[in-house]
Chimera marker file (.cmm) of the C-alpha trace (Angstrom):
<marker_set name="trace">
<marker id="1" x="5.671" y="-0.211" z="-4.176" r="1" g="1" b="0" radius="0.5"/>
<marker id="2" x="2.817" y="2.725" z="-4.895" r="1" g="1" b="0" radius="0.5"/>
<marker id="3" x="-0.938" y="1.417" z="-5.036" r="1" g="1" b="0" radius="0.5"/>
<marker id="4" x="-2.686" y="2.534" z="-7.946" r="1" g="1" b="0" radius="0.5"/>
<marker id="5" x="-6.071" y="3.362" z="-5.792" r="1" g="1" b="0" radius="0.5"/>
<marker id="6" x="-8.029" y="3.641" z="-9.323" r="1" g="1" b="0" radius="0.5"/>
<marker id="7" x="-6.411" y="0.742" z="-10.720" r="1" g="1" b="0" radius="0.5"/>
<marker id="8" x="-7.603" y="-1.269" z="-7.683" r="1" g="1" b="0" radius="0.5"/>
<marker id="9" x="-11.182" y="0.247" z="-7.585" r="1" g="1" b="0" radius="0.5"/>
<marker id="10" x="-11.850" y="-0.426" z="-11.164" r="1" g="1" b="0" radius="0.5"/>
<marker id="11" x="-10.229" y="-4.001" z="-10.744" r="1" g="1" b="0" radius="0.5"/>
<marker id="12" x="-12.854" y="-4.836" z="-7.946" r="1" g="1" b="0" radius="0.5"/>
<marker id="13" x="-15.928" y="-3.321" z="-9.811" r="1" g="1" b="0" radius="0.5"/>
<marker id="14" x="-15.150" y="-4.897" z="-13.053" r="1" g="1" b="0" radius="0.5"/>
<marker id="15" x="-14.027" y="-8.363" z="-11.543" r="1" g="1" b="0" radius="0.5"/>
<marker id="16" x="-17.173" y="-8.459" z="-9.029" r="1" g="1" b="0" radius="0.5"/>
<marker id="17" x="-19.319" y="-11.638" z="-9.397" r="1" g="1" b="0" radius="0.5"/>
<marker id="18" x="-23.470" y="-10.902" z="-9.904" r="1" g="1" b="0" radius="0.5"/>
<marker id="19" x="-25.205" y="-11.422" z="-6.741" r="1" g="1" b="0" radius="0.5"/>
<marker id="20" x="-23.700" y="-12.619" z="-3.609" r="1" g="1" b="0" radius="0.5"/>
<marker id="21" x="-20.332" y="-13.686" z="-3.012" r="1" g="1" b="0" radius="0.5"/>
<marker id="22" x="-18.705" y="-17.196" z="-3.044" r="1" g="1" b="0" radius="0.5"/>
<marker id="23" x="-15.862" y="-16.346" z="0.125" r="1" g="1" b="0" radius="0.5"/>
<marker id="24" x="-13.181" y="-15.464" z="-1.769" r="1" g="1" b="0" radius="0.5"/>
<marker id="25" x="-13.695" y="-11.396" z="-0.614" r="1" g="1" b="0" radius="0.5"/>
<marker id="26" x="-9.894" y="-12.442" z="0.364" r="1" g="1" b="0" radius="0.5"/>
<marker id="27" x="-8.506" y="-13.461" z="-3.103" r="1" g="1" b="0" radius="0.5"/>
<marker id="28" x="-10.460" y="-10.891" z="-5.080" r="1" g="1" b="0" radius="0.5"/>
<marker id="29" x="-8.677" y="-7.970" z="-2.913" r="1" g="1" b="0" radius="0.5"/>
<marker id="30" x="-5.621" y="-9.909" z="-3.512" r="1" g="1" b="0" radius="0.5"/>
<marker id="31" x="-5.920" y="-9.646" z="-6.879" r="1" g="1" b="0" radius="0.5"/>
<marker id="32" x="-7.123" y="-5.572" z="-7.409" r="1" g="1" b="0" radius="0.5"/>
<marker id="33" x="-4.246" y="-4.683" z="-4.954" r="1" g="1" b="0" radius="0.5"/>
<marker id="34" x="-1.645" y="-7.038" z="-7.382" r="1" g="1" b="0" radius="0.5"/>
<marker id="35" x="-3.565" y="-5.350" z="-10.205" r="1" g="1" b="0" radius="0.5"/>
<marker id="36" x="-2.883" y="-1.830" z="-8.950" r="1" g="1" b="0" radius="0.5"/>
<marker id="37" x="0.811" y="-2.542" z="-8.419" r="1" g="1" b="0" radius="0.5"/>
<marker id="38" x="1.493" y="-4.024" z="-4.472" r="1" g="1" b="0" radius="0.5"/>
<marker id="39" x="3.888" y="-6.634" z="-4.416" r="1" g="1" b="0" radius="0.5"/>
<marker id="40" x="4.416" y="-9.274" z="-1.478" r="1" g="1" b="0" radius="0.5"/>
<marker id="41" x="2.436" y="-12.285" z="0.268" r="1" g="1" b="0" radius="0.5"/>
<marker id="42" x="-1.075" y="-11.470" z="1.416" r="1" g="1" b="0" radius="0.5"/>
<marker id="43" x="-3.218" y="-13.494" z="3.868" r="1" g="1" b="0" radius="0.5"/>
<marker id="44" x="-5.656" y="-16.334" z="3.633" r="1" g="1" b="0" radius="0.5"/>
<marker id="45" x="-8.533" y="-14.825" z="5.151" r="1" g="1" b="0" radius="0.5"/>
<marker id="46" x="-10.263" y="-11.140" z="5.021" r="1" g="1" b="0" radius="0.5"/>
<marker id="47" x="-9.853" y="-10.620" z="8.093" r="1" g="1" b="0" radius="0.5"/>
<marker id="48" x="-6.121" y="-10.698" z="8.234" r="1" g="1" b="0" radius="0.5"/>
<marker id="49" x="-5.662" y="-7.937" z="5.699" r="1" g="1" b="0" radius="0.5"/>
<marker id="50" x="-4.687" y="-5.086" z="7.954" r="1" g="1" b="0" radius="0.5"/>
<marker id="51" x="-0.935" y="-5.777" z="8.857" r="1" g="1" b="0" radius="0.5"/>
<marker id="52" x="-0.725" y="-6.268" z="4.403" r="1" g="1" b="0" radius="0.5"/>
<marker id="53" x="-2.534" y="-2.915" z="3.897" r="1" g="1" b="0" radius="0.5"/>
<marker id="54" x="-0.040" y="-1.546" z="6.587" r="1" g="1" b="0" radius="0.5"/>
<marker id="55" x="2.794" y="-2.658" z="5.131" r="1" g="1" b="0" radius="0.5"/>
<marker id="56" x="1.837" y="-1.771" z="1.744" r="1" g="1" b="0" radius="0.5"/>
<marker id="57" x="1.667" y="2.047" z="2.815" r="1" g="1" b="0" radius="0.5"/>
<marker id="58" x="-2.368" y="2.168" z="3.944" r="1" g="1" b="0" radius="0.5"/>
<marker id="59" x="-2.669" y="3.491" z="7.243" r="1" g="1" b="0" radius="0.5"/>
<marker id="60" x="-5.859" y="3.504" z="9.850" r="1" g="1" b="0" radius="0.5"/>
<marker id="61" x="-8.758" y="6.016" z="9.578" r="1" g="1" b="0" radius="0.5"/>
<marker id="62" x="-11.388" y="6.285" z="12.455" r="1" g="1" b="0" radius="0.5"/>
<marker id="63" x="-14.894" y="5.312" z="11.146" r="1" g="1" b="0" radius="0.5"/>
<marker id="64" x="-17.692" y="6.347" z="13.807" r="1" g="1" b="0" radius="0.5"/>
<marker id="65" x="-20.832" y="5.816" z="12.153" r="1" g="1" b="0" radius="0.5"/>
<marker id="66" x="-19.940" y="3.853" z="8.331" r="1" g="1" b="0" radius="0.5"/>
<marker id="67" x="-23.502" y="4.959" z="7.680" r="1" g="1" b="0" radius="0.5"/>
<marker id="68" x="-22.320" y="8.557" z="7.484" r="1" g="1" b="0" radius="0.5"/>
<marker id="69" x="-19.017" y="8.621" z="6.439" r="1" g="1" b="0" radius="0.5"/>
<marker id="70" x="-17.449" y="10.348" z="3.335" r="1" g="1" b="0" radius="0.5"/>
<marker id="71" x="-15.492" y="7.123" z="2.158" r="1" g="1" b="0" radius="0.5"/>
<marker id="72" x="-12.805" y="7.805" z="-0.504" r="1" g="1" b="0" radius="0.5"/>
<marker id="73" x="-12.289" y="5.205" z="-3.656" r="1" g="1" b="0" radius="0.5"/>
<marker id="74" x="-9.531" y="2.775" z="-2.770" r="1" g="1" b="0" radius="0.5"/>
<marker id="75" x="-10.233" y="3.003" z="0.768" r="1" g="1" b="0" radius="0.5"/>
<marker id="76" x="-10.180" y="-0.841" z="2.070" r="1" g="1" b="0" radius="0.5"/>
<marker id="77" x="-12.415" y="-2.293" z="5.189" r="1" g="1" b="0" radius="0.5"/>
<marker id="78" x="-11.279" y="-5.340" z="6.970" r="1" g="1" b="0" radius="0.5"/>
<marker id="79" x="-13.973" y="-6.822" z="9.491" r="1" g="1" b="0" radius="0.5"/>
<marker id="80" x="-13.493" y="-9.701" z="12.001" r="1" g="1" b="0" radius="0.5"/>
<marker id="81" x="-16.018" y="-12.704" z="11.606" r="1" g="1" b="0" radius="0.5"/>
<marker id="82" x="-19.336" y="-12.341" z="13.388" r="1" g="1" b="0" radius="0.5"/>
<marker id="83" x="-20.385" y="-14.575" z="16.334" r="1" g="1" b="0" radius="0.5"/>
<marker id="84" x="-22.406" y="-16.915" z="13.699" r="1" g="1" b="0" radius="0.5"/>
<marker id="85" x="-21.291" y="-17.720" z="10.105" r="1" g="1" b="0" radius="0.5"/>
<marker id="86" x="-17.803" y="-17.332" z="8.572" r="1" g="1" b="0" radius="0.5"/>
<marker id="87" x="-14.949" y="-17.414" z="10.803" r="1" g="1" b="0" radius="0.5"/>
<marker id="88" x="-12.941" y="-15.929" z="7.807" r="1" g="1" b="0" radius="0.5"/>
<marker id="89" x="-13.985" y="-12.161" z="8.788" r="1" g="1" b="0" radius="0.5"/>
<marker id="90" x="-14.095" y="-9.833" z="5.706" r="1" g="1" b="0" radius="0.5"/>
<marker id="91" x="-12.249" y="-7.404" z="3.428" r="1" g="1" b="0" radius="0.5"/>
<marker id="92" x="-13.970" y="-4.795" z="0.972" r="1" g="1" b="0" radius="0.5"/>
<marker id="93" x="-12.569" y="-2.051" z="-0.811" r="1" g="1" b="0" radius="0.5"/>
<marker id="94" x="-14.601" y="1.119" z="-1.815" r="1" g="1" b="0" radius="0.5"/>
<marker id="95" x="-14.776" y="1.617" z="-5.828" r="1" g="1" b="0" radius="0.5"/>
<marker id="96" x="-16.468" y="5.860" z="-4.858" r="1" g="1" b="0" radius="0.5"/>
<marker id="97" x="-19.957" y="4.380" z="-4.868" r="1" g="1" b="0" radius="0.5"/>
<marker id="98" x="-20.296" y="0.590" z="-3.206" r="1" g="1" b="0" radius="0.5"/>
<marker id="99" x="-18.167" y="-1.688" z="-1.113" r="1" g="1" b="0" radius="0.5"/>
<marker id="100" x="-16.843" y="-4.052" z="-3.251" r="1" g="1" b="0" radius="0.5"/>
<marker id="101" x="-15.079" y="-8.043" z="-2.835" r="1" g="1" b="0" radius="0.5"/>
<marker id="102" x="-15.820" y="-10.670" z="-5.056" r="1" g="1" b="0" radius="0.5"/>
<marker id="103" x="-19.253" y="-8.892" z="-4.975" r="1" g="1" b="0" radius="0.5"/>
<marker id="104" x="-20.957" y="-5.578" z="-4.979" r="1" g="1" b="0" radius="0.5"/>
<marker id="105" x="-22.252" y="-5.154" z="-1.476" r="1" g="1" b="0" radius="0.5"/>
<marker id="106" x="-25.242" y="-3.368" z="-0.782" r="1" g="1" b="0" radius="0.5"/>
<marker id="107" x="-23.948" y="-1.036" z="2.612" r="1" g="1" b="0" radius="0.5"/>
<marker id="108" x="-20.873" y="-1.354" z="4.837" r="1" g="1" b="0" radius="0.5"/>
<marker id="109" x="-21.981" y="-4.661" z="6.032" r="1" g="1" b="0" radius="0.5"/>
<marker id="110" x="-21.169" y="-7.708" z="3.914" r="1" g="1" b="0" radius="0.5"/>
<marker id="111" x="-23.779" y="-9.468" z="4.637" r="1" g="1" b="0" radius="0.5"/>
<marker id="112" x="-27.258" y="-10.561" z="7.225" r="1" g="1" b="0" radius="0.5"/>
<marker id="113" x="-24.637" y="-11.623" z="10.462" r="1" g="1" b="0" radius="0.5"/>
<marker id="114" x="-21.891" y="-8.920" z="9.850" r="1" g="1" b="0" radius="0.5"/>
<marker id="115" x="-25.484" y="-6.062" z="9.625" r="1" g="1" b="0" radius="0.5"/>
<marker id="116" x="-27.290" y="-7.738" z="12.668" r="1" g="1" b="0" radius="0.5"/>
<marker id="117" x="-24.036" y="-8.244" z="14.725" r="1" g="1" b="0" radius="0.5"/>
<marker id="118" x="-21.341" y="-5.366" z="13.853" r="1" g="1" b="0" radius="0.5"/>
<marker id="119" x="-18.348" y="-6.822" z="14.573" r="1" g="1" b="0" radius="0.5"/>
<marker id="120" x="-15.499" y="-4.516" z="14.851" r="1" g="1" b="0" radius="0.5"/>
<marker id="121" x="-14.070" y="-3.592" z="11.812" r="1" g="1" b="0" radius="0.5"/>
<marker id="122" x="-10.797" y="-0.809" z="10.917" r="1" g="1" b="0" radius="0.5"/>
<marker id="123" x="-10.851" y="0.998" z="7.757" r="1" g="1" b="0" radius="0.5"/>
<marker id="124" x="-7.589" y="1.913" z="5.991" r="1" g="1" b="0" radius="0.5"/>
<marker id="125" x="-6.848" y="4.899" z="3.438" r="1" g="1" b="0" radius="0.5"/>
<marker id="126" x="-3.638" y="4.905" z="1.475" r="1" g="1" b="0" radius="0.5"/>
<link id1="1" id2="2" r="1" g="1" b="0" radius="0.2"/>
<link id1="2" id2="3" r="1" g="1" b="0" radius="0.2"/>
<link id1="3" id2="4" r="1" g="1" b="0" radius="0.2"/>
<link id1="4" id2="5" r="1" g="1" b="0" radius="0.2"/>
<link id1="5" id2="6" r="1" g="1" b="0" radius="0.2"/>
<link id1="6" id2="7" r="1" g="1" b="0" radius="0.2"/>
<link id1="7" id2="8" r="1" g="1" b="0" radius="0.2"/>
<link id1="8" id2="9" r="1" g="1" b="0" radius="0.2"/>
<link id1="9" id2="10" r="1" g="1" b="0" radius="0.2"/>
<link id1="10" id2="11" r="1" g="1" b="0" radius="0.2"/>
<link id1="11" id2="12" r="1" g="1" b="0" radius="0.2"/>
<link id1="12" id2="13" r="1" g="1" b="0" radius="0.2"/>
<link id1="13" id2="14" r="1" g="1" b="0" radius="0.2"/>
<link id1="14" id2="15" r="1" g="1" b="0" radius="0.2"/>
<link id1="15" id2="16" r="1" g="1" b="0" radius="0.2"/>
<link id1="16" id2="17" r="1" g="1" b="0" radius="0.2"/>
<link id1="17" id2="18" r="1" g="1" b="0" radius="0.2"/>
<link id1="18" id2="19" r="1" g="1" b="0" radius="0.2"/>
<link id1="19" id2="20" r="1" g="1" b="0" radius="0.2"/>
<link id1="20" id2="21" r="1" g="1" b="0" radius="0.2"/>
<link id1="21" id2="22" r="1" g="1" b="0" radius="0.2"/>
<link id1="22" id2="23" r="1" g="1" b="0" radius="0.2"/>
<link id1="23" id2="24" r="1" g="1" b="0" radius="0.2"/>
<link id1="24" id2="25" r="1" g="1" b="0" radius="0.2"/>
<link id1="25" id2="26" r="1" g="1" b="0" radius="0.2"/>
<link id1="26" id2="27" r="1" g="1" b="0" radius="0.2"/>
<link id1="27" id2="28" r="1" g="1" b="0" radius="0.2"/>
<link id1="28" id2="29" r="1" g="1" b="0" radius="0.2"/>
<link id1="29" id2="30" r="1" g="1" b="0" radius="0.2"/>
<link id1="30" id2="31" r="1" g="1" b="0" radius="0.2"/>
<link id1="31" id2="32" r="1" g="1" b="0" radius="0.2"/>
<link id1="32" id2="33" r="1" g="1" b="0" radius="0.2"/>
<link id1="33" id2="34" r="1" g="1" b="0" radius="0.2"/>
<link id1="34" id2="35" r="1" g="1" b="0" radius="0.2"/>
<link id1="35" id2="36" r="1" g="1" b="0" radius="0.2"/>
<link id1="36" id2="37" r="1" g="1" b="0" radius="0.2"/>
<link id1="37" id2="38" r="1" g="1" b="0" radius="0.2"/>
<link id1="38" id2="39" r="1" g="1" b="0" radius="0.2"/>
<link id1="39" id2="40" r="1" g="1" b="0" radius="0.2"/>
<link id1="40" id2="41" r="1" g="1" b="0" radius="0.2"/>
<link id1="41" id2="42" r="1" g="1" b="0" radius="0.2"/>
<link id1="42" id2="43" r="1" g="1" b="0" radius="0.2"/>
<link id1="43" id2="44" r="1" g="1" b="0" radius="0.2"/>
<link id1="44" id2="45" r="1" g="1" b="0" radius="0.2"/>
<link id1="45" id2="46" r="1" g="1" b="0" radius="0.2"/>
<link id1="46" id2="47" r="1" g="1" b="0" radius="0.2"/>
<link id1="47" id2="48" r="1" g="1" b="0" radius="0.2"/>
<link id1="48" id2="49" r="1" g="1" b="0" radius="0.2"/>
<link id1="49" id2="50" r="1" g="1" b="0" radius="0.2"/>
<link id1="50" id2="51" r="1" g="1" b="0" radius="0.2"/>
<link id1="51" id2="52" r="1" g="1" b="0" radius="0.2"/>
<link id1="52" id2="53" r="1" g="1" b="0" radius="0.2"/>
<link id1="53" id2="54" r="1" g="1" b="0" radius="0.2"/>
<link id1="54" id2="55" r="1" g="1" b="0" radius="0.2"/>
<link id1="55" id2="56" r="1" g="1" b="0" radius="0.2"/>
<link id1="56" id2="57" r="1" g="1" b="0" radius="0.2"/>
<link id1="57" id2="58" r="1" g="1" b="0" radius="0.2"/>
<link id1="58" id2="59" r="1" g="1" b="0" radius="0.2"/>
<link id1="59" id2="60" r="1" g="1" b="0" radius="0.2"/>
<link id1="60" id2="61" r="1" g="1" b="0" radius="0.2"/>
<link id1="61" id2="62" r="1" g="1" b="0" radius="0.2"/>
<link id1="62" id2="63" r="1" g="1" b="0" radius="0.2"/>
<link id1="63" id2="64" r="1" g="1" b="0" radius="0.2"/>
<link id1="64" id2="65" r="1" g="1" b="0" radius="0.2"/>
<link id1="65" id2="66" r="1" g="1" b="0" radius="0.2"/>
<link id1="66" id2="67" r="1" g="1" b="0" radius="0.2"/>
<link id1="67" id2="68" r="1" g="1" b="0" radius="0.2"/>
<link id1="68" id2="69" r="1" g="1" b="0" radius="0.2"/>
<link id1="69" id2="70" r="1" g="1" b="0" radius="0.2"/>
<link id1="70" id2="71" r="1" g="1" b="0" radius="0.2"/>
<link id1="71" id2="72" r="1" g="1" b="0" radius="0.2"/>
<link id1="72" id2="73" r="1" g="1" b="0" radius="0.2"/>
<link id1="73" id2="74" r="1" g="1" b="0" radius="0.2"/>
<link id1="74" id2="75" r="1" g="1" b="0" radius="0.2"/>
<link id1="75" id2="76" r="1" g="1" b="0" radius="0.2"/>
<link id1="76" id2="77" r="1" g="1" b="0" radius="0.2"/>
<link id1="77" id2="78" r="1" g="1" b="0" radius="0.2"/>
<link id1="78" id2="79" r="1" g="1" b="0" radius="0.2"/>
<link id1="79" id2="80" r="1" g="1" b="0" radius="0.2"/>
<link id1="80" id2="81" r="1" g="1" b="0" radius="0.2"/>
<link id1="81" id2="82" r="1" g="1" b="0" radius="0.2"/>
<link id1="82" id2="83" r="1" g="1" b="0" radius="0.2"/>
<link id1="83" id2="84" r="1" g="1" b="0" radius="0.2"/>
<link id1="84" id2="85" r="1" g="1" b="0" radius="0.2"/>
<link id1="85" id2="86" r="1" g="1" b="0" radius="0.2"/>
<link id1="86" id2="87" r="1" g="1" b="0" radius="0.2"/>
<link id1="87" id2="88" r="1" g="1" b="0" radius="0.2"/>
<link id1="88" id2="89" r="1" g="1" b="0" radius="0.2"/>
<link id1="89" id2="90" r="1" g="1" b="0" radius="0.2"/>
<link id1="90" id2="91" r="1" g="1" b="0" radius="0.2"/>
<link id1="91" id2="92" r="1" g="1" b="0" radius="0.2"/>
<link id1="92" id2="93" r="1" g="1" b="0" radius="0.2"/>
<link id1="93" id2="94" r="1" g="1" b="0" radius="0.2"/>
<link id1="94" id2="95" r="1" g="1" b="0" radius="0.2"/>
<link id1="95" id2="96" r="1" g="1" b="0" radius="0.2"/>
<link id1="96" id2="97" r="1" g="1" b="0" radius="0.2"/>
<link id1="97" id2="98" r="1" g="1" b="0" radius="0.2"/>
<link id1="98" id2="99" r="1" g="1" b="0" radius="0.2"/>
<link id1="99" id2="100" r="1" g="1" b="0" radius="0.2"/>
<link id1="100" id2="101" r="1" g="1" b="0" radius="0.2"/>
<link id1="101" id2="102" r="1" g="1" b="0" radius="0.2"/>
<link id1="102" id2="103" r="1" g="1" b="0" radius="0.2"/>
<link id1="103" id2="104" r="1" g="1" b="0" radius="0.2"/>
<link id1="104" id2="105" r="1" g="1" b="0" radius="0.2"/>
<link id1="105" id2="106" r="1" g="1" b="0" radius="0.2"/>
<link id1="106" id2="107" r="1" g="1" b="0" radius="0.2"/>
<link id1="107" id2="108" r="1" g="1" b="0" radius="0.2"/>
<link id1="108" id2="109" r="1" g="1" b="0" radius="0.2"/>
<link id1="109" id2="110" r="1" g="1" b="0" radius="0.2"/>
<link id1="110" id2="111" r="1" g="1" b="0" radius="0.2"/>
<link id1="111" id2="112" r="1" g="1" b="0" radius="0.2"/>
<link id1="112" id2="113" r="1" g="1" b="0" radius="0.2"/>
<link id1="113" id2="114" r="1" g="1" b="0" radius="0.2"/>
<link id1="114" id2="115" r="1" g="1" b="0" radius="0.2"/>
<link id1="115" id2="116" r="1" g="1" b="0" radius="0.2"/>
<link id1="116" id2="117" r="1" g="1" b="0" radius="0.2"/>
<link id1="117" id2="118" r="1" g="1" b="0" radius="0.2"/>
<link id1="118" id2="119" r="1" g="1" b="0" radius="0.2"/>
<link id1="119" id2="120" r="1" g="1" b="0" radius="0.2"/>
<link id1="120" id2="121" r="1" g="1" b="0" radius="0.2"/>
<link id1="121" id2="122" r="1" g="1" b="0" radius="0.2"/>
<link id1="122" id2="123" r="1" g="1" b="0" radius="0.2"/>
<link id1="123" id2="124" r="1" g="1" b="0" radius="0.2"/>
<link id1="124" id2="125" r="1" g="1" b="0" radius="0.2"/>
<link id1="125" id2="126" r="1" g="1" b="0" radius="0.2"/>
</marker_set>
């Protein structure tokens, strides 16, 4: 089952909401991954995403410093939950020039806790 990576980047820019996100960073990847051609169940949360990216054919790349890093469209992040706010965790995928989920984030970081805290996080590459 091939992944259309441009399929799945365009899905996530043009499906983004304005402004912040609602939660759903879990169902909007759902959907640009279905949109780009994977096939099989997929997990509530974000932050269960990486055995379905695994199995889909995406495989782990190390991320030092995200600040610095040549990210490649279609690459997808999956973050565990901080210490404070969602317990969810978070998935993102990268569209060439922003991190996307059911909105366009400004950096890496999805948000105030997952910035201040850095949880760990594992970026895949198909």
């Amino acid at each position: 089952m091939p992944v259309d990576t441009d399929k799945f980047a365009k899905h996530l820019r043009a499906n983004a909401l304005e402004g912040y996100g609602k939660g759903q960073c879990g169902v909007y990847v759902r959907q640009a991954l279905q949109a780009a051609g994977a096939k099989g169940a997929f997990p509530g949360t974000g932050g269960q995403y990486g055995p379905t990216l695994l199995r889909l054919g995406f495989h782990e790349i190390t991320v030092d410093d995200p600040a610095t890093f040549h990210f490649m469209p279609g690459d997808v992040m999956v973050m565990q939950a901080p210490m404070r706010g969602s317990k969810a965790g978070h998935v993102a995928g990268y569209d060439g020039q922003k991190w996307i989920s059911d909105f366009v984030q400004r950096d890496f970081w999805a948000g105030g806790n997952y910035r201040n805290e850095r949880p760990h996080y594992v970026v895949y590459r198909y």
